[in-house]
N, C-alpha and C positions, 0 to 999 in steps of 0.2 A: 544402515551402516555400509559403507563401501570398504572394499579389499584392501590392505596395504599393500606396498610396492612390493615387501616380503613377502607377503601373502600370492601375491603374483608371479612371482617368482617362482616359489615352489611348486605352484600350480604348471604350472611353464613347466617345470623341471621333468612334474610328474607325466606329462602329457608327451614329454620328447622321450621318455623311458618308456612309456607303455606302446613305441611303434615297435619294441624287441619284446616285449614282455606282456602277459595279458592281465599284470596285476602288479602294483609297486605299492611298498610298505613306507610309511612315514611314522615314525615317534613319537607319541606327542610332546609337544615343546610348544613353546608361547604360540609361534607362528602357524601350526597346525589346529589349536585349538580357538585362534581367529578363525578358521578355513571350518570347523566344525561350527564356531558359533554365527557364521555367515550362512551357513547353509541349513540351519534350522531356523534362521530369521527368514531364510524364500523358501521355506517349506521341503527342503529335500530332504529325500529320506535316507538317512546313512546306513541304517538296520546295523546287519552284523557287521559291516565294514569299520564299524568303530567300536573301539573296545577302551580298558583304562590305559593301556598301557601303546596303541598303536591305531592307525588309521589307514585304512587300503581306498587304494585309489584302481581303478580300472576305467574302461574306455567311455560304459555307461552312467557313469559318477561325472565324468569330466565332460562329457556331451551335455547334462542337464545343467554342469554347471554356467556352458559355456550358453544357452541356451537362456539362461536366466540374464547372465552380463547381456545378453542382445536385447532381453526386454526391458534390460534397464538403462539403453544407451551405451554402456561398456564398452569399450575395447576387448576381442575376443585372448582367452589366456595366453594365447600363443604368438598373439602381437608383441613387437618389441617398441615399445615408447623411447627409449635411450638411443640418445645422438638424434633426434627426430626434432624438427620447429615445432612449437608450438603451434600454427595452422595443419602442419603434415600429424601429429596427434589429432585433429579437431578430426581429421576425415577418418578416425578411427574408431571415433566415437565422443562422449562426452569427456573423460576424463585428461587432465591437463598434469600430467606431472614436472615441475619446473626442476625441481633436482637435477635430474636425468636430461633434460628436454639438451637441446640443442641451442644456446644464448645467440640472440637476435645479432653479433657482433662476431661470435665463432669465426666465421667468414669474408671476415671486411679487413680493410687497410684502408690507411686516409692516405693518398696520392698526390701528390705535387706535377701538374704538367704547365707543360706553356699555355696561356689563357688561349682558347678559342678564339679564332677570327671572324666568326660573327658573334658580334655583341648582343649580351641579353637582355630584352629590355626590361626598364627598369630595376639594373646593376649597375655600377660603376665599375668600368673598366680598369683590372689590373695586369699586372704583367704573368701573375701567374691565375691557374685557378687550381682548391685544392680539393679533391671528389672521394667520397666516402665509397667504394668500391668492394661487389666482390671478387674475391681475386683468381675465381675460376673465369670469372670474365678478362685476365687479364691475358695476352699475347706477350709473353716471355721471351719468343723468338724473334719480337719489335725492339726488343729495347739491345744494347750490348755492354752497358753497365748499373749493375745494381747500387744505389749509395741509401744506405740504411742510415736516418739520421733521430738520436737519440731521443732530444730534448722536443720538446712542442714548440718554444717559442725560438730554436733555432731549424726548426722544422719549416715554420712559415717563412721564416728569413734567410730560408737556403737560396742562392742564384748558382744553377748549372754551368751559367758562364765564368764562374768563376779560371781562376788558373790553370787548378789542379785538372782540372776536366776539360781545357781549352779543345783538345781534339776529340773529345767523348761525340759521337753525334747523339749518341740517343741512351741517354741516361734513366734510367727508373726510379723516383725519389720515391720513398716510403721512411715514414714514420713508425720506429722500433713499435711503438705502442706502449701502454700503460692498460688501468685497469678497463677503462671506457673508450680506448681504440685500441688495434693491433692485434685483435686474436687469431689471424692468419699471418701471422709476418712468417712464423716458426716454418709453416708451411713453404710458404715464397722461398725463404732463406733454401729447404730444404730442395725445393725443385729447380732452382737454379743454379746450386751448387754441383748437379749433374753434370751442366752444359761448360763447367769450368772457364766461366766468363770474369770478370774481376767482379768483386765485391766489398763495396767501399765503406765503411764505417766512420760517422762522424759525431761524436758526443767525447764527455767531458774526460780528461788527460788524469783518469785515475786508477785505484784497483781495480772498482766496479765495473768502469768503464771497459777496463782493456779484456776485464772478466766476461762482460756480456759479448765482445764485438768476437772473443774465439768461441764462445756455445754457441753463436749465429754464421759460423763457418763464412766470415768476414775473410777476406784477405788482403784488405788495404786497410790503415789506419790513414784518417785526412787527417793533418799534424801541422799547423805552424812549423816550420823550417826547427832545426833542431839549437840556434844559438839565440832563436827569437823567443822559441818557449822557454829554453834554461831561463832567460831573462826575466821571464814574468812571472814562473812558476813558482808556487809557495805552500808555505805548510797546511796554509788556513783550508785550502782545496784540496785536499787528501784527509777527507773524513777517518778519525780516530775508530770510527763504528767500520772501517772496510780492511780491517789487520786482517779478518779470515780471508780476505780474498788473495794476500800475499803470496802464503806459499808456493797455490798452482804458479802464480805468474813467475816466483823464483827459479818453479821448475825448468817453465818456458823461457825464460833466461838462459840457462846453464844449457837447451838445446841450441842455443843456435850458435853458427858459424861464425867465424872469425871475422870480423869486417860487416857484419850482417848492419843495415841502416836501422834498427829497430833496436839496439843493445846500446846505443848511447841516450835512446829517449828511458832507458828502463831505469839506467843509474840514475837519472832525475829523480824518479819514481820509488826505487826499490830502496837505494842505496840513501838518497840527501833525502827522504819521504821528504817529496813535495810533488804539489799537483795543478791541474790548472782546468779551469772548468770552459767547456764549449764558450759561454760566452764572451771568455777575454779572449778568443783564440785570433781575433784580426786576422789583416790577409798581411801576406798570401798563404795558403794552405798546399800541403803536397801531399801527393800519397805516399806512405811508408809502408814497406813489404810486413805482413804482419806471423808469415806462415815460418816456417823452419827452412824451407827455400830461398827466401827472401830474393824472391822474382818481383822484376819492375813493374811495374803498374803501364802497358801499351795502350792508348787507346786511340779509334780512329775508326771510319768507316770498317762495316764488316760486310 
């Protein structure tokens, strides 16, 4: 029988208590009397340590037990498996906990650059190439505008050259992510936002949409021109299932300023609900201030 993660746990708990103390008391309860029926399966001897009603643990209890996890491959009690890969557990010993472990994608973004200028062979050369990355390898201080873009298939279909970014030199396209890309964006989002660079948001003209682009401390919406989207915008693209998402955005209405460029795309939105999704958005696209400032969008050599 091997240890549960609770069962490890405790163990853990007890061993970080006995560097102040030469003796800690545990209850019995479910997970105690695993830890009792574990260690009469590898022969250790509990004697008076165990009783009906509690279980002492001391330094030479936790030495055998640690002792026995070595000869059976284990991970020693005092290792922590959580947030660890799956190969950084291997080197700990046998046991693989996937719960806890650290997902092979934790750390990635799928990135959009200009295709490489030597061609690889046996590829077909595009204009872009798009590389699954992790984003501690990324140079943050290369790029001077972030554009987060929502959707997958207006992800692959984004061109930097676009309008909106005519003067951008050096743009960082990423992919918001979903369940099987994207589990570092949070991060990216969060270390760039330090350097108070722009950060452009481009996905679909709804609650959801303008929901996710402020928890990603976005501060440009990429927006069709504001008489081009009234135009196309409609009910059928403002999902009935995104009401909850209204109110924050009511709120972020009623904050901004008089004149602010983001308070006429919202009556589209808030007031006539209607919506408009990434893919009718056509060009040309601009950036719209998204923040309570509502500061321009500059870009250009840095």
């Amino acid at each position: 029988m091997n240890l549960s993660s609770r069962a490890r746990h405790l163990l853990r708990d007890a061993g970080q208590a006995l560097r102040s103390t030469p003796s800690v008391e545990k209850r019995r309860s479910q997970v105690v009397n695993e830890v009792v029926a574990w260690c009469e399966a590898h022969d250790i001897e509990l004697g008076p340590r165990l009783t009906h009603a509690r279980l002492q643990f001391d330094s030479e209890l936790i030495s055998r037990i640690d002792e026995t996890l070595a000869a059976l491959g284990e991970p020693a009690i005092a290792a922590e498996l959580s947030g660890l890969t799956t190969a950084e557990q291997a080197h700990l010993g046998n046991r693989e906990e996937k719960s806890v472990r650290e997902k092979p994608r934790d750390r990635r973004v799928l990135a959009s650059f200009s295709a490489a200028l030597e061609q690889r062979p046996g590829l077909a050369r595009h204009p872009r190439d798009f590389l699954d990355l992790d984003w501690r390898g990324l140079d943050l201080d290369a790029f001077d505008v972030l554009v987060q873009v929502e959707n997958l298939d207006g992800f692959y279909a984004f061109e930097p050259t676009m309008s909106a970014l005519a003067n951008g030199s050096r743009p960082l396209v990423l992919y918001r992510g979903d369940r099987h890309y994207g589990g570092a964006f949070a991060r990216v989002a969060e270390a760039w936002a330090e350097s108070a660079r722009p950060h452009l948001y481009l996905g679909d003209f709804d609650a959801k949409g303008l929901s996710i682009a402020l928890a990603s401390s976005a501060t440009h919406l990429l927006l069709p021109p504001h008489e081009n989207l009234a135009e196309r915008a409609n009910a059928a693209h403002l999902p009935p299932g995104q009401q909850s998402y209204q109110p924050a955005l009511r709120d972020h209405a009623a904050r901004l300023p008089v004149g602010h460029p983001l308070a006429d795309y919202l009556v589209i939105l808030l007031r006539e609900q209607r919506g408009l999704r990434q893919q009718w958005f056509g060009d040309p696209l601009q950036a719209v201030p998204l923040g309570e400032s509502g500061k321009a969008y500059l870009s250009g050599p840095g």
